[in-house]
mmCIF file of the N, C-alpha and C atoms, coordinates in Angstrom:
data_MODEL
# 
_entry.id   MODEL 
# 
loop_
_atom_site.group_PDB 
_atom_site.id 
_atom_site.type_symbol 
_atom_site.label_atom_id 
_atom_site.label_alt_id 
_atom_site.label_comp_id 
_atom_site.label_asym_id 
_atom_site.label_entity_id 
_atom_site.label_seq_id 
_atom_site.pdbx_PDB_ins_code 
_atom_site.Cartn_x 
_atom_site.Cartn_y 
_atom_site.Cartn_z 
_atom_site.occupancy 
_atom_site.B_iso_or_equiv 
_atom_site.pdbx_formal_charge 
_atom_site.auth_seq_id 
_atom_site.auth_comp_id 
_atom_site.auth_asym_id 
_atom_site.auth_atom_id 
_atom_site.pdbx_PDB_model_num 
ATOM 1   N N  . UNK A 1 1  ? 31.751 118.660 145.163 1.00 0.00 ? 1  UNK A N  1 
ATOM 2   C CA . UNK A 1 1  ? 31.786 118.435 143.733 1.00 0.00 ? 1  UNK A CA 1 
ATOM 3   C C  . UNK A 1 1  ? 31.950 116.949 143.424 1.00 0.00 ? 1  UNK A C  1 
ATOM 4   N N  . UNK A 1 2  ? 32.768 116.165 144.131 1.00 0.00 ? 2  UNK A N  1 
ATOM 5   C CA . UNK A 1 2  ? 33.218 114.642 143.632 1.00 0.00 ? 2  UNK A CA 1 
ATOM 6   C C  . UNK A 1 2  ? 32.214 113.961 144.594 1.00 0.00 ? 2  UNK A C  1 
ATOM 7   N N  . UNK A 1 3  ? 31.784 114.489 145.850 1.00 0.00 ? 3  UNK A N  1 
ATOM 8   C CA . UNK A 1 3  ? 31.012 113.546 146.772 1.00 0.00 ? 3  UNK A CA 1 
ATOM 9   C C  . UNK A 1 3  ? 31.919 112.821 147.183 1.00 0.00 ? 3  UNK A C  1 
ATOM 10  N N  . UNK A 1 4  ? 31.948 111.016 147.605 1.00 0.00 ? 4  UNK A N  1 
ATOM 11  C CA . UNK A 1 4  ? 32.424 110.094 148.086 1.00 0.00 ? 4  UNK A CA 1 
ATOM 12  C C  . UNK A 1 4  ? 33.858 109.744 146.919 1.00 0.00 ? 4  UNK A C  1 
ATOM 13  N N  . UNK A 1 5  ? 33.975 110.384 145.699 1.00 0.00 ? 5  UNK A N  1 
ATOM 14  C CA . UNK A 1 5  ? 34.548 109.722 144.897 1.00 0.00 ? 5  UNK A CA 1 
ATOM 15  C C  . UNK A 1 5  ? 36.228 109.809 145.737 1.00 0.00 ? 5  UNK A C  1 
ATOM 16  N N  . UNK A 1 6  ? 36.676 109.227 145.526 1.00 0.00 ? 6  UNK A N  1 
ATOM 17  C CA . UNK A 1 6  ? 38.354 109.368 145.812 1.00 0.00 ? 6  UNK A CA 1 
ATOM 18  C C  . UNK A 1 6  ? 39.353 109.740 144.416 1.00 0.00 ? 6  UNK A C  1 
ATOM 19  N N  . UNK A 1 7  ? 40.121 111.060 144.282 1.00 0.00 ? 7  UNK A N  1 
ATOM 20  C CA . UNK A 1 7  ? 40.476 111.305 143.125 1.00 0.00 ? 7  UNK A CA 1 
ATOM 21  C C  . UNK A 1 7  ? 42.194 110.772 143.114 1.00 0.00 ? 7  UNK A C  1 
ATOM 22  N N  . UNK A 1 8  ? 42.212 110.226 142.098 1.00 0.00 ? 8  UNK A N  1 
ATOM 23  C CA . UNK A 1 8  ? 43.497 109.962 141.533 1.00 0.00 ? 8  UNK A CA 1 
ATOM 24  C C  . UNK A 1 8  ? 44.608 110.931 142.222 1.00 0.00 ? 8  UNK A C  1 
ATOM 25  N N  . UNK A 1 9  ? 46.268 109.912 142.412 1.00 0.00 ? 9  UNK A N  1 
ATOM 26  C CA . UNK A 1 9  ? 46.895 111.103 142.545 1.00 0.00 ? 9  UNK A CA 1 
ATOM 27  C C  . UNK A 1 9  ? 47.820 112.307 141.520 1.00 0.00 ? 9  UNK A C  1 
ATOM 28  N N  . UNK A 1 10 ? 47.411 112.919 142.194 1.00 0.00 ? 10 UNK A N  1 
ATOM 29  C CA . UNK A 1 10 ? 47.845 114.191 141.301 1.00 0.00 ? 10 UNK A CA 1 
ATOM 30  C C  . UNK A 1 10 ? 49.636 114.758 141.483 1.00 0.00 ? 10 UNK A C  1 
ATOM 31  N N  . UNK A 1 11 ? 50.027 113.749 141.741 1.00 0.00 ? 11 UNK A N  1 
ATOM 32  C CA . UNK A 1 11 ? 51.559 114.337 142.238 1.00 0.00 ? 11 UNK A CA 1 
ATOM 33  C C  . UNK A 1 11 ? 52.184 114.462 140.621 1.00 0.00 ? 11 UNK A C  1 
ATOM 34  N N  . UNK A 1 12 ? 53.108 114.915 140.267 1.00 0.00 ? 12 UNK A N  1 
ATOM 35  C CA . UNK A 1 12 ? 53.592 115.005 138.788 1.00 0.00 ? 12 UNK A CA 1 
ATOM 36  C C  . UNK A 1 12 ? 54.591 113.980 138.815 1.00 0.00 ? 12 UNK A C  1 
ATOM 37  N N  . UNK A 1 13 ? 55.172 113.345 139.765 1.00 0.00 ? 13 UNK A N  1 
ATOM 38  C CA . UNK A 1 13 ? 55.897 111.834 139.609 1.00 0.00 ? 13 UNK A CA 1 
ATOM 39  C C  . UNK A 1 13 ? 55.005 110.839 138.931 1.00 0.00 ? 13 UNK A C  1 
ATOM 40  N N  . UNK A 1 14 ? 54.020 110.953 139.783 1.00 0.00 ? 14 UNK A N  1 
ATOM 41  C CA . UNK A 1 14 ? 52.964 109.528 139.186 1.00 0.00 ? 14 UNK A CA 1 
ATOM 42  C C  . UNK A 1 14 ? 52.095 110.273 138.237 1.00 0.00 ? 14 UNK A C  1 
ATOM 43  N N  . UNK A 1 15 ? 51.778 111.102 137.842 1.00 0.00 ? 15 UNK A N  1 
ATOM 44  C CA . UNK A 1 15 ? 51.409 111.474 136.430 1.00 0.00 ? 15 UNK A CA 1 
ATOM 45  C C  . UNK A 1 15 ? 52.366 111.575 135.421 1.00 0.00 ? 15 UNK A C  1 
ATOM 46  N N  . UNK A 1 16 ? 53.440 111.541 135.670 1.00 0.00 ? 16 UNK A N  1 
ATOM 47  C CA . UNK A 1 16 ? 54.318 111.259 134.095 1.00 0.00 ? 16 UNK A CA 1 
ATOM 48  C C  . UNK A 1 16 ? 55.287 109.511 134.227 1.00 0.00 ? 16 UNK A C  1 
ATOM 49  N N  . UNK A 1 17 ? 54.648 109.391 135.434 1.00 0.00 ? 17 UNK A N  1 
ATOM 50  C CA . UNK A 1 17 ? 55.103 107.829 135.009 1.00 0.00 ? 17 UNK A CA 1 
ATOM 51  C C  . UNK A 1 17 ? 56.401 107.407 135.987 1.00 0.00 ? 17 UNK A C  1 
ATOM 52  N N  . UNK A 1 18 ? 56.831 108.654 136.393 1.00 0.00 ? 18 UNK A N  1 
ATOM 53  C CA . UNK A 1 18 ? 57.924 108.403 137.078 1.00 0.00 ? 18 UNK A CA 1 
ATOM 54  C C  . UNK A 1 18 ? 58.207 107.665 138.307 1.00 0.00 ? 18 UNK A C  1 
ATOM 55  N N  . UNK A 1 19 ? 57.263 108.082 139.061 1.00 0.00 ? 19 UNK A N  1 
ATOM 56  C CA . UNK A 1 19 ? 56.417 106.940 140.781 1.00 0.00 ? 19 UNK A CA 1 
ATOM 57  C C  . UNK A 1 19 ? 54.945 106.195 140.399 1.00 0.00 ? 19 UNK A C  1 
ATOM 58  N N  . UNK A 1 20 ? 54.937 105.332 141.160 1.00 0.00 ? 20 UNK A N  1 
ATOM 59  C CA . UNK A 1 20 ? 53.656 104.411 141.014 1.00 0.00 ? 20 UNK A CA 1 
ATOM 60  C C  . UNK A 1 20 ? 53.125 104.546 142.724 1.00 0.00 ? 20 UNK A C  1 
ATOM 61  N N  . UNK A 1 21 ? 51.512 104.944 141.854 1.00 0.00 ? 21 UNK A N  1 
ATOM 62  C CA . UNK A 1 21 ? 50.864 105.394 143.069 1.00 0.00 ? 21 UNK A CA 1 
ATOM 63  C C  . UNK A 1 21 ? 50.794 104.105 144.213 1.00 0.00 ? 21 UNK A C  1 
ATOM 64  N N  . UNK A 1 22 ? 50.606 104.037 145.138 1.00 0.00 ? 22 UNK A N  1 
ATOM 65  C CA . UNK A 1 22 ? 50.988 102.831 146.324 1.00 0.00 ? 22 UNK A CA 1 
ATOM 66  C C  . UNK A 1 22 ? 49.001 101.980 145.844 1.00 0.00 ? 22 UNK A C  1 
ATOM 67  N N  . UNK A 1 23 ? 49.896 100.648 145.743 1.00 0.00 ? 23 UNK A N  1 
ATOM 68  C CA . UNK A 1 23 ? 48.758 99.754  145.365 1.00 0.00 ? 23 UNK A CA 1 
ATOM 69  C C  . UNK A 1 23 ? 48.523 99.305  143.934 1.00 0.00 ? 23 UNK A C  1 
ATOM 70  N N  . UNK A 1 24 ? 48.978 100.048 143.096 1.00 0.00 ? 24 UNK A N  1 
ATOM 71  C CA . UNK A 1 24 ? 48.684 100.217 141.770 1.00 0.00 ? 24 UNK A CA 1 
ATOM 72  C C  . UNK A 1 24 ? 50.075 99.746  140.993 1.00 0.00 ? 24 UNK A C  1 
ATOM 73  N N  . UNK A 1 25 ? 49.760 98.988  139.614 1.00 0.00 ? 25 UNK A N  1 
ATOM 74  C CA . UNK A 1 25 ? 50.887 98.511  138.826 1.00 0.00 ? 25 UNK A CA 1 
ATOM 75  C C  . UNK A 1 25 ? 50.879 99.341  137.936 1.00 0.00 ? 25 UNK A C  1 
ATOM 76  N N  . UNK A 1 26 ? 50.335 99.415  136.577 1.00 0.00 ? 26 UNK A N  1 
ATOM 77  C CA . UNK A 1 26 ? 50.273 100.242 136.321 1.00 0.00 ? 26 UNK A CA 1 
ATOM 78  C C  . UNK A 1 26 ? 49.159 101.158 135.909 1.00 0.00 ? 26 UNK A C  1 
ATOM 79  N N  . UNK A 1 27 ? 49.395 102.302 134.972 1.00 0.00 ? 27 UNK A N  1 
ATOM 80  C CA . UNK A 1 27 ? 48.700 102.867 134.601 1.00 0.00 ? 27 UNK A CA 1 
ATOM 81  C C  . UNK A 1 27 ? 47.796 102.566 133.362 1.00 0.00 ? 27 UNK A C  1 
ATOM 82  N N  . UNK A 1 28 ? 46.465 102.763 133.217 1.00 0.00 ? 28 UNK A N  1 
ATOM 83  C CA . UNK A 1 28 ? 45.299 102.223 132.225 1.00 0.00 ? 28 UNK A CA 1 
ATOM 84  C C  . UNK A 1 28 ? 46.035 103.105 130.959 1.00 0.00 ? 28 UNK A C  1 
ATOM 85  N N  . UNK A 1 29 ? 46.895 104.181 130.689 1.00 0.00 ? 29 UNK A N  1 
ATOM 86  C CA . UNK A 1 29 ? 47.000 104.895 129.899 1.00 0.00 ? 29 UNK A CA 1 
ATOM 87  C C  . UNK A 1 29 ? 48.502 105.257 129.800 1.00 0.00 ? 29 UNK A C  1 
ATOM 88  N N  . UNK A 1 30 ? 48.461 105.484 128.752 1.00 0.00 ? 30 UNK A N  1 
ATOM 89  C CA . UNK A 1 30 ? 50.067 106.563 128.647 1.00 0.00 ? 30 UNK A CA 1 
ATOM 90  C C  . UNK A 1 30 ? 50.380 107.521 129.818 1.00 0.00 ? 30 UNK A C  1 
ATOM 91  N N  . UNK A 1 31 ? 52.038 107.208 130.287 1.00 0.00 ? 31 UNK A N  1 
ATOM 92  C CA . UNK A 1 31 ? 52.540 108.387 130.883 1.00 0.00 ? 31 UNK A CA 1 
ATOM 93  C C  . UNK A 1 31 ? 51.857 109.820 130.600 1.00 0.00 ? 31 UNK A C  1 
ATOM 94  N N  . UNK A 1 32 ? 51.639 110.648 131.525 1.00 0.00 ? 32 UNK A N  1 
ATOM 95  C CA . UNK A 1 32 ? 51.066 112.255 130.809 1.00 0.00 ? 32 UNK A CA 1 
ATOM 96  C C  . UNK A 1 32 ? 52.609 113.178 130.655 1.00 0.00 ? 32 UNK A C  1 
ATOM 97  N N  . UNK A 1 33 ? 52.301 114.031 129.826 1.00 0.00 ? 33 UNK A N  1 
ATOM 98  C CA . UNK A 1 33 ? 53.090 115.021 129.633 1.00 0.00 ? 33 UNK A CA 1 
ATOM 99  C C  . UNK A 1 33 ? 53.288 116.031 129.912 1.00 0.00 ? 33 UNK A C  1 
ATOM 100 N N  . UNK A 1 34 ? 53.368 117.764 129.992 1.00 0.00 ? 34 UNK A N  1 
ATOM 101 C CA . UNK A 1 34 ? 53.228 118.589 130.344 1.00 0.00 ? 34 UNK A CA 1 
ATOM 102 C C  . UNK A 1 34 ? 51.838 118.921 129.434 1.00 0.00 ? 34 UNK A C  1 
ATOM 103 N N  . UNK A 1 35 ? 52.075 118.474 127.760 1.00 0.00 ? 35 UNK A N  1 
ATOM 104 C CA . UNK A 1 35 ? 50.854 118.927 127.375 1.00 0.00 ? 35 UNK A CA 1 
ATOM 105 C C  . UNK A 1 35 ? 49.440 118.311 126.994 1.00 0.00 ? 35 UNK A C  1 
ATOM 106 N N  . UNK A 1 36 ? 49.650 116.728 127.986 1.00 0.00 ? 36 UNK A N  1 
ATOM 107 C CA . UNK A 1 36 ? 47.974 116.337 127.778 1.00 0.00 ? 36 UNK A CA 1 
ATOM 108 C C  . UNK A 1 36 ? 48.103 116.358 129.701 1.00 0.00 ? 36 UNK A C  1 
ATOM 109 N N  . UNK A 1 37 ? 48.870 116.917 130.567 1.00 0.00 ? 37 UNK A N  1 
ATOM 110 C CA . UNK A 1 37 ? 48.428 117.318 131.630 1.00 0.00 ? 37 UNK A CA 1 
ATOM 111 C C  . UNK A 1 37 ? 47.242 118.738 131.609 1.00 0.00 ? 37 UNK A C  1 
ATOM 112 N N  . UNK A 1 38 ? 47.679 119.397 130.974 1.00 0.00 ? 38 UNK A N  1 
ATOM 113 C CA . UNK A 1 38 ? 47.067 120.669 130.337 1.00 0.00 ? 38 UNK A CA 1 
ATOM 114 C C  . UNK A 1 38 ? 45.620 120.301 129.587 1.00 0.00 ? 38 UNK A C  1 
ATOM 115 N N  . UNK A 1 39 ? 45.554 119.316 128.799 1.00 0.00 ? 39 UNK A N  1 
ATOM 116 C CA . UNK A 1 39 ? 44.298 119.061 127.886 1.00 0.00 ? 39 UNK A CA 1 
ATOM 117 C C  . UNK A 1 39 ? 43.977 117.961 128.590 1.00 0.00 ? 39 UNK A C  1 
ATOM 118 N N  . UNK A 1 40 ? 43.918 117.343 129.772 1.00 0.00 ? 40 UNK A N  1 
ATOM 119 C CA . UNK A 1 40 ? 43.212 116.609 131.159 1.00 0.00 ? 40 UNK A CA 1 
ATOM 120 C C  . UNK A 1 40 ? 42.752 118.089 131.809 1.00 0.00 ? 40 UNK A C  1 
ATOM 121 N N  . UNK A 1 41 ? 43.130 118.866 131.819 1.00 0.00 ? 41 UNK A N  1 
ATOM 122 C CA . UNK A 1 41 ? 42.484 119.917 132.838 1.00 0.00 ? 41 UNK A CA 1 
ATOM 123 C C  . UNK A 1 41 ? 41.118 120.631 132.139 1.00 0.00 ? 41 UNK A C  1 
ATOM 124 N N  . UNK A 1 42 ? 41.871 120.921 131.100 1.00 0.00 ? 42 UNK A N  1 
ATOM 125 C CA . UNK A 1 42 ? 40.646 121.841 129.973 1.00 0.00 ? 42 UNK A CA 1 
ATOM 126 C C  . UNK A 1 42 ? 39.763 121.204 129.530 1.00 0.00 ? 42 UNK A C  1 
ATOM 127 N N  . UNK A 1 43 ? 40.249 119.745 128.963 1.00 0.00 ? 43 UNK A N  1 
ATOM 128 C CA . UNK A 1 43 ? 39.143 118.769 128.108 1.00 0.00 ? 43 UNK A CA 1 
ATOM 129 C C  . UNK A 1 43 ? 38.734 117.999 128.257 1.00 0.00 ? 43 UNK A C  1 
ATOM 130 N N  . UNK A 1 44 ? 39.424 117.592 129.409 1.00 0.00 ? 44 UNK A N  1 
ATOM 131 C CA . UNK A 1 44 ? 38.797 116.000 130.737 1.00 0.00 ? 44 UNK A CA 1 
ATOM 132 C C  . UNK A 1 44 ? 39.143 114.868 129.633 1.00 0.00 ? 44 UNK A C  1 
ATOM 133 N N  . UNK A 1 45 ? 40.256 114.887 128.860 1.00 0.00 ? 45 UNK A N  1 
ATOM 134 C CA . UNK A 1 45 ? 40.867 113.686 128.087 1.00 0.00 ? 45 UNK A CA 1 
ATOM 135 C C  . UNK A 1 45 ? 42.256 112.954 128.724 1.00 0.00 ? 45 UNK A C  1 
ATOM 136 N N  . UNK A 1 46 ? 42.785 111.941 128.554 1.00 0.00 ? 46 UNK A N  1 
ATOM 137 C CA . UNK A 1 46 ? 43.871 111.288 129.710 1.00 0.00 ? 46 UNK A CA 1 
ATOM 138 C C  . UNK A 1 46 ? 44.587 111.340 128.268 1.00 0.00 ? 46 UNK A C  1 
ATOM 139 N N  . UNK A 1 47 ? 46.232 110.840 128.529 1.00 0.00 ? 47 UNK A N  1 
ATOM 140 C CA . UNK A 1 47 ? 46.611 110.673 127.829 1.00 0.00 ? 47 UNK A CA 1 
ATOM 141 C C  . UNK A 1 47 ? 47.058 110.144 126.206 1.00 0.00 ? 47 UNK A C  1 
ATOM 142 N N  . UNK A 1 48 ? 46.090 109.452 126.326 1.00 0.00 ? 48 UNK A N  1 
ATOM 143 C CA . UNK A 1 48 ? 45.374 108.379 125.070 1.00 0.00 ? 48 UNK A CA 1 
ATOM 144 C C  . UNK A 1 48 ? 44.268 108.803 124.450 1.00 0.00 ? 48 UNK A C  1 
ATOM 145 N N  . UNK A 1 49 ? 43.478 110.003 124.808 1.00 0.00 ? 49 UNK A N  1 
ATOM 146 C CA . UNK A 1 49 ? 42.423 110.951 124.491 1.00 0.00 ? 49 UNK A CA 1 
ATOM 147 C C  . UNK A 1 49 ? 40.965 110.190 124.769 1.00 0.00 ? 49 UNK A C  1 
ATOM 148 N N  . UNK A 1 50 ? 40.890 109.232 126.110 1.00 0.00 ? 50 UNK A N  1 
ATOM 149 C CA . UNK A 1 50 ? 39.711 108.774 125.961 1.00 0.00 ? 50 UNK A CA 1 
ATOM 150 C C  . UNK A 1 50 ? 39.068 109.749 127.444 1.00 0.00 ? 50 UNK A C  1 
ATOM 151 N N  . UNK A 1 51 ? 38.113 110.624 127.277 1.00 0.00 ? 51 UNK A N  1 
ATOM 152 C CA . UNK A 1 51 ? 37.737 110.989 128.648 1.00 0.00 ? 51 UNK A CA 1 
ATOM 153 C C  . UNK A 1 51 ? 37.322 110.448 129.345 1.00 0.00 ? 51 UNK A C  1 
ATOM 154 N N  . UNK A 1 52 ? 37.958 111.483 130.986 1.00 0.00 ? 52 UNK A N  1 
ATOM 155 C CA . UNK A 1 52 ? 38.234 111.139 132.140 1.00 0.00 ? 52 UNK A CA 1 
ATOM 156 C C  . UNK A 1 52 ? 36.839 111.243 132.834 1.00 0.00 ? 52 UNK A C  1 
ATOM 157 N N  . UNK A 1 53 ? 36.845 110.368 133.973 1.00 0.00 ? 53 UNK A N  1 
ATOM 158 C CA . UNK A 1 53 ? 35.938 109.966 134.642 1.00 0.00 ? 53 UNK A CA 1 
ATOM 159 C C  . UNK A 1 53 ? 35.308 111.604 135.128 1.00 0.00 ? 53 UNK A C  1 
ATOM 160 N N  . UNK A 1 54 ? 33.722 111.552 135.480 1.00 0.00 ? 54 UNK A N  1 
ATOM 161 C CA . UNK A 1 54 ? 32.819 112.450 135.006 1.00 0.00 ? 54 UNK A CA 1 
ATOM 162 C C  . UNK A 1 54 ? 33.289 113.566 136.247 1.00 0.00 ? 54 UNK A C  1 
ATOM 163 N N  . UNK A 1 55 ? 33.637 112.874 137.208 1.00 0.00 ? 55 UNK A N  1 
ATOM 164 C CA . UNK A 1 55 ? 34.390 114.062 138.626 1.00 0.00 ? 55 UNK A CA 1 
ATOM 165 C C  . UNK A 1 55 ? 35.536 114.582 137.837 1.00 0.00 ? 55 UNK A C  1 
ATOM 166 N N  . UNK A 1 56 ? 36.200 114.739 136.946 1.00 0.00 ? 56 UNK A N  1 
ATOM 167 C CA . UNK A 1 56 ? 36.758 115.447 136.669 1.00 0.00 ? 56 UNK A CA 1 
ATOM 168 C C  . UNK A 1 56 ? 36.736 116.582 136.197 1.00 0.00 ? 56 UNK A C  1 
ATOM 169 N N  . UNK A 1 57 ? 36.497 117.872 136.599 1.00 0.00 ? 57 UNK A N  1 
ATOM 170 C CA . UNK A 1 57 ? 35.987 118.979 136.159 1.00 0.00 ? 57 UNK A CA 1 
ATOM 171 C C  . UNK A 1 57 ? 36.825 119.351 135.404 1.00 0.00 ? 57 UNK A C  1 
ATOM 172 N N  . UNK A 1 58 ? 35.953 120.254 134.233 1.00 0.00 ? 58 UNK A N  1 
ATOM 173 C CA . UNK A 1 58 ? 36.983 120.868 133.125 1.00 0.00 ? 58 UNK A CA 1 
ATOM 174 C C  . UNK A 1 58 ? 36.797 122.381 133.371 1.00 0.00 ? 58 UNK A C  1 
ATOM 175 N N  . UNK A 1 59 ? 38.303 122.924 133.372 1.00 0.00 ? 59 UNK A N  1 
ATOM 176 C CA . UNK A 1 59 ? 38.375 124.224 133.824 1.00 0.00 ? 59 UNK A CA 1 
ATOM 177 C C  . UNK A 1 59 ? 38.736 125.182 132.263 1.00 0.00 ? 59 UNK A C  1 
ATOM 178 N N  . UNK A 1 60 ? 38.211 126.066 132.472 1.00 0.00 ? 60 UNK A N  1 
ATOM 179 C CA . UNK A 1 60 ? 38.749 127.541 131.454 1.00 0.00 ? 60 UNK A CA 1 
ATOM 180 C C  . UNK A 1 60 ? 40.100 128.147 131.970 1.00 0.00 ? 60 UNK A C  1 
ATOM 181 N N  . UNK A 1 61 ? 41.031 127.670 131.188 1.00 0.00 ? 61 UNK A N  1 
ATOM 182 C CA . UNK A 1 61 ? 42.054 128.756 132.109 1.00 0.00 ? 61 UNK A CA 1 
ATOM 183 C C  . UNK A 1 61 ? 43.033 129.369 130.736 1.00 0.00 ? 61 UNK A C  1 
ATOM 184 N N  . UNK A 1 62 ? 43.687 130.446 131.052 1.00 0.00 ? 62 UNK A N  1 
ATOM 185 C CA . UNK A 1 62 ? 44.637 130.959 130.331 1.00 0.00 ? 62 UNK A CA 1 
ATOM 186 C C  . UNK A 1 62 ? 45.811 130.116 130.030 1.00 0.00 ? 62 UNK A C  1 
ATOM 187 N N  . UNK A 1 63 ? 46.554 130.189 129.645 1.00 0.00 ? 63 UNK A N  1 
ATOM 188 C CA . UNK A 1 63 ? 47.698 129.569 129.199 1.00 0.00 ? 63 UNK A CA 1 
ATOM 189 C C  . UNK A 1 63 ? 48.938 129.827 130.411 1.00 0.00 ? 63 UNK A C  1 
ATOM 190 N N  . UNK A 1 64 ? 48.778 131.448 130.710 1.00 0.00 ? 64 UNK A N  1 
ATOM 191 C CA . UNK A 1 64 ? 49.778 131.632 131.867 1.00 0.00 ? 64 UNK A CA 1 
ATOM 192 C C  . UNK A 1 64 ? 49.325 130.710 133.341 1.00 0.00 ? 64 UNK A C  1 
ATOM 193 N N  . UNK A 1 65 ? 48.100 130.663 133.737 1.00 0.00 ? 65 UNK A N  1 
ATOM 194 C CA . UNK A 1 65 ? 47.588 129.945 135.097 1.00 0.00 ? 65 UNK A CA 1 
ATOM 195 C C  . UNK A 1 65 ? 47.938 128.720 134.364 1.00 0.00 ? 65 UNK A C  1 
ATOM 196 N N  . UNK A 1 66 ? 47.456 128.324 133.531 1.00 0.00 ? 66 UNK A N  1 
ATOM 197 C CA . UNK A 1 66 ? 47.783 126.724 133.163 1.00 0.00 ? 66 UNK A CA 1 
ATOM 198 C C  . UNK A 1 66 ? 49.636 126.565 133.626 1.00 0.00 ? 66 UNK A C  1 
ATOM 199 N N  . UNK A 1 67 ? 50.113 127.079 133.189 1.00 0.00 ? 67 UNK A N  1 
ATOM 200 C CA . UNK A 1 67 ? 51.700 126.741 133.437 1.00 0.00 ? 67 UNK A CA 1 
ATOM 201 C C  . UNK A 1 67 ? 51.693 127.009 134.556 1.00 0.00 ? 67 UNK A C  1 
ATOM 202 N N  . UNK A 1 68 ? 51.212 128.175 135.039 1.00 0.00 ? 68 UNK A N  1 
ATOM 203 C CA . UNK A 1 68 ? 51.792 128.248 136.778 1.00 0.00 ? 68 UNK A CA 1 
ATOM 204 C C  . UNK A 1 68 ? 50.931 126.852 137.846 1.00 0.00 ? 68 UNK A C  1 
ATOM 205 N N  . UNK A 1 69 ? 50.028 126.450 136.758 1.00 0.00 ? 69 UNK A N  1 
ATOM 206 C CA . UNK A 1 69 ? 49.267 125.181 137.463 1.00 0.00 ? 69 UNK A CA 1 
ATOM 207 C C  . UNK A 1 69 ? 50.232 124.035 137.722 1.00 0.00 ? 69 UNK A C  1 
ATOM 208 N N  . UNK A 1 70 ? 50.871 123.942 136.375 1.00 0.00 ? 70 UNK A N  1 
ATOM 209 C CA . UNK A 1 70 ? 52.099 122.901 136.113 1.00 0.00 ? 70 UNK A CA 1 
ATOM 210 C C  . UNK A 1 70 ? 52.466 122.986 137.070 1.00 0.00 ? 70 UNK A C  1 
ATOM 211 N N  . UNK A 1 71 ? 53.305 123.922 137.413 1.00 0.00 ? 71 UNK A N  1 
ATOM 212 C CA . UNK A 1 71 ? 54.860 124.694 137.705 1.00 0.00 ? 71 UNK A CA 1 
ATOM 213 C C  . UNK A 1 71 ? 54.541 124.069 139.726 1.00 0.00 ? 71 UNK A C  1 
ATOM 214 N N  . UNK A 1 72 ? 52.839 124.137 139.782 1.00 0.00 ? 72 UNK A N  1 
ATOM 215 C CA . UNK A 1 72 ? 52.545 123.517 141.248 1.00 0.00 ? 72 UNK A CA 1 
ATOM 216 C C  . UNK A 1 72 ? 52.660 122.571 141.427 1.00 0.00 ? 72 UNK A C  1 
ATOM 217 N N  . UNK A 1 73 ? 51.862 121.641 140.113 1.00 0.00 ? 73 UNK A N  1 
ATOM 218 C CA . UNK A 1 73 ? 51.635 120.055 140.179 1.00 0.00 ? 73 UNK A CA 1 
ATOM 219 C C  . UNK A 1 73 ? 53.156 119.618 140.313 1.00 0.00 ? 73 UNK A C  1 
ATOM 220 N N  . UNK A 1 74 ? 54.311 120.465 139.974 1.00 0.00 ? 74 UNK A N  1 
ATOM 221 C CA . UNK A 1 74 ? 55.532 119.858 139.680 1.00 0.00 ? 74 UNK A CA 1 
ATOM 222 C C  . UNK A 1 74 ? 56.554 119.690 141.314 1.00 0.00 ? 74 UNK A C  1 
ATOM 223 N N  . UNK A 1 75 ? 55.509 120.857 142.402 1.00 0.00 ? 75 UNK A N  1 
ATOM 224 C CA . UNK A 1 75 ? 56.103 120.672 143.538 1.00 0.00 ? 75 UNK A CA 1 
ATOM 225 C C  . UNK A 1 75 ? 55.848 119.621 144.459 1.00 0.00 ? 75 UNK A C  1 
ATOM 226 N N  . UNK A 1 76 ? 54.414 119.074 144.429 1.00 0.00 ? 76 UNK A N  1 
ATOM 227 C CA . UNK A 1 76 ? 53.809 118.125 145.058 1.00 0.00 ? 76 UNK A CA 1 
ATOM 228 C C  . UNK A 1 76 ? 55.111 116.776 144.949 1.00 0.00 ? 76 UNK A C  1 
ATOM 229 N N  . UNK A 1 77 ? 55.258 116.901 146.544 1.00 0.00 ? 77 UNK A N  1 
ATOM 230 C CA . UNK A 1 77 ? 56.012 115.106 146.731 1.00 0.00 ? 77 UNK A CA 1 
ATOM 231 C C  . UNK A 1 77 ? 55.375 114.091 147.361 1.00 0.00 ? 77 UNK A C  1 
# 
């Protein structure tokens, strides 16, 4: 699906701002939240609502998988 692309990390430290991914100062955008983590998944928008680069697939999901999506992104260390 992404080919060669290399995707951002997805840990929920460095998506809400809390760790900085190794190499990187900061982020092009606002900290994410629980709920534009959610509308990055569905609507391929980042925190600031400008959409995300075109490898980012936008998924259909329920509201319950969406949280239990969270509830994963939140274990990643």
């Amino acid at each position: 699906m992404m080919g060669t692309a290399i995707p951002s990390d997805i840990r929920y430290a460095v998506l809400t701002g809390k760790e900085r991914p190794e190499g990187e100062e900061k982020m092009d955008h606002p900290p994410y939240t629980d709920t534009t983590i959610k509308q990055a998944i569905t609507q391929g928008l980042d925190p600031a609502g400008e959409p995300l680069d075109w490898t980012m697939p936008r998924w259909q999901m329920t509201d319950p998988d969406l949280g239990d999506l969270l509830a994963y992104l939140k274990t990643l260390r």
